[in-house]
C-alpha positions in Angstrom: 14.7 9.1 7.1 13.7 11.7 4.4 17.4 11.9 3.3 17.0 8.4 2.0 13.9 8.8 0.1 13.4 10.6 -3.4 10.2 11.8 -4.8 9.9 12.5 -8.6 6.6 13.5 -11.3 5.2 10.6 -12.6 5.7 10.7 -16.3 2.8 9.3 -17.9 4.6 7.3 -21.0 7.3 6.2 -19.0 5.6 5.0 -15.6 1.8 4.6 -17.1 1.8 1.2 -16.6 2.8 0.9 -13.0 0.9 4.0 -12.2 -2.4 2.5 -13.4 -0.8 -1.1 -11.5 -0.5 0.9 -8.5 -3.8 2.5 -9.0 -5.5 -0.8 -9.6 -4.1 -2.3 -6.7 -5.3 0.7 -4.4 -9.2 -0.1 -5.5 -8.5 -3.8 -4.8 -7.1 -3.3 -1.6 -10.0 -0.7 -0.2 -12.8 -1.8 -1.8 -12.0 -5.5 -3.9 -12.8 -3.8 -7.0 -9.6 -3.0 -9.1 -11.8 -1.6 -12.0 -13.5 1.1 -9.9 -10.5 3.2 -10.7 -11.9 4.1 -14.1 -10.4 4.5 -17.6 -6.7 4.1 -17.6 -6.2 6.6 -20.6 -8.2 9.4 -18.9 -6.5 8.6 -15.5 -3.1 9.4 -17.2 -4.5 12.4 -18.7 -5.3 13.6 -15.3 -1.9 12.7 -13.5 0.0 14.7 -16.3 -2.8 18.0 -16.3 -2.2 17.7 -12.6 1.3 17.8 -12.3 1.8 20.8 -14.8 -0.3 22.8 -12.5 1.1 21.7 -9.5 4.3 20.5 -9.9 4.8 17.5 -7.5 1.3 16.5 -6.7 1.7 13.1 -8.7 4.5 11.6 -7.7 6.8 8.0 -7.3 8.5 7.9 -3.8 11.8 5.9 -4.8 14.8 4.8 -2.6 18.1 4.4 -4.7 16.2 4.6 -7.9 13.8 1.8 -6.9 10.2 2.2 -6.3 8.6 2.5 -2.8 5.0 4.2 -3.3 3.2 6.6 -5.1 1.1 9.8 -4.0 -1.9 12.1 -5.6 -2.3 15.4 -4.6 -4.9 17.8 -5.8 -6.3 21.1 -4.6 -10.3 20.9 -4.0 -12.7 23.8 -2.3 -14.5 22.4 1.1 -17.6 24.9 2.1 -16.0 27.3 0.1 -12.4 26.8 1.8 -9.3 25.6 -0.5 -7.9 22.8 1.0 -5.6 20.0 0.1 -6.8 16.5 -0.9 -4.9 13.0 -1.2 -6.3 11.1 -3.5 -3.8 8.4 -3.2 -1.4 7.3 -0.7 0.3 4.0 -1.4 3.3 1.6 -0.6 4.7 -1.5 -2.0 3.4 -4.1 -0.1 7.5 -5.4 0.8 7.6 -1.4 2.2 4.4 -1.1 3.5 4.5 -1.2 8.2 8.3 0.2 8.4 7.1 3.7 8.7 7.2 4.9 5.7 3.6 6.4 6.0 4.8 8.7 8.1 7.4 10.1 5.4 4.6 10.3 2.7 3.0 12.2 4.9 6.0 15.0 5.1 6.0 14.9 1.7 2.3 15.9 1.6 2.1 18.5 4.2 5.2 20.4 2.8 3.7 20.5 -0.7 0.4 21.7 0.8 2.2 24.0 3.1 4.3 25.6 0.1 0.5 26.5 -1.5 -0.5 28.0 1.5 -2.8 25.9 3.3 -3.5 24.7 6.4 -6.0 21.3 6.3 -6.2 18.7 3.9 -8.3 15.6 3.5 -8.6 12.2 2.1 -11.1 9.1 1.7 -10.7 5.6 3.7 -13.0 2.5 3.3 -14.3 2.3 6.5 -13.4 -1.5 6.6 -9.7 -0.8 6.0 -8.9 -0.7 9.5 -5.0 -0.6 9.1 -5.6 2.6 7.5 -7.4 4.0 9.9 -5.2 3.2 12.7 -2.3 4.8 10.9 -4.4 8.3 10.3 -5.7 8.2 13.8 -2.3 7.3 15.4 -1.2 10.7 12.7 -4.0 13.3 14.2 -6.5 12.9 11.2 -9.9 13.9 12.2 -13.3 11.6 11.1 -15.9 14.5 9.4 -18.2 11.9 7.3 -19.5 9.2 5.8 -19.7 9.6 1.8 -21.3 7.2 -0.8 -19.5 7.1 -3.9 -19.2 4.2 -6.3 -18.3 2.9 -2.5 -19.0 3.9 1.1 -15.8 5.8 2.3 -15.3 7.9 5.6 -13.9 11.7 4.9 -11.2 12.3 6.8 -9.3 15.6 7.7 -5.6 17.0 9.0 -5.2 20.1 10.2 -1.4 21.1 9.2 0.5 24.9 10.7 0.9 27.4 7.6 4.5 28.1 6.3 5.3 31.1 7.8 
């Protein structure tokens, strides 16, 4: 399936609008509140410092030049341990239950794999019970609850280093 599917930087002039859509959309989906996202100038800012330290850790996920999803990776320290972090998976809704989760997912742990590291995390809403199924069903581990501007549950994966 990953022959199919391309992943490129997002470029923040060129795909800031869908980006911040996409973004939007995410907050609205998890916890009905599309502005919690934050300023749109500052969240472009952050996609393009990102991705010129870590090439690949803000990315489009495209399938013959057409959009599927998007991802955000970022590198965080856990009790002192580097791990990886998603701040955002996300698929169109027309791709979304066709198992492309499952290739994001690929895409993340080879990125985190190439920086060394063997565990990365993410936040859920706790009432976005799709999600959860999907990162149960993928071996994700519950470690917390965590208020934010919103209640979310911390989840980890354990991944194998590249060797």
């Amino acid at each position: 399936m990953s022959q199919e599917y391309t992943y490129r930087m997002i470029d923040p002039v060129k795909d800031g609008e869908t980006a911040i859509r996409i973004r939007r959309d995410s907050f609205d989906i998890s916890f009905q509140d599309p502005d919690g996202m934050g300023d749109p100038k500052g969240y472009l800012i952050w996609i393009e410092i990102n991705n010129l330290l870590y090439p690949g850790s803000f990315v489009m996920m495209e399938k013959d030049g057409q959009l599927v999803g998007q991802i955000e990776l970022e590198f965080l320290s856990y009790f002192n341990k580097p791990i990886g972090f998603v701040d955002l998976f996300y698929l169109l809704p027309e791709y979304r239950g066709k198992g492309l989760g499952a290739e994001q997912l690929n895409y993340v742990e080879s990125f985190f794999k190439r920086y060394g590291l063997d565990e990365y995390h993410l936040r859920v809403s706790p009432t976005n019970e799709r999600a959860l199924r999907f990162y149960k069903k993928h071996g994700f581990e519950f470690i917390m609850e965590e208020q934010l501007n919103h209640r979310v549950w911390r989840l980890r994966k354990r991944i194998q280093k590249a060797r």
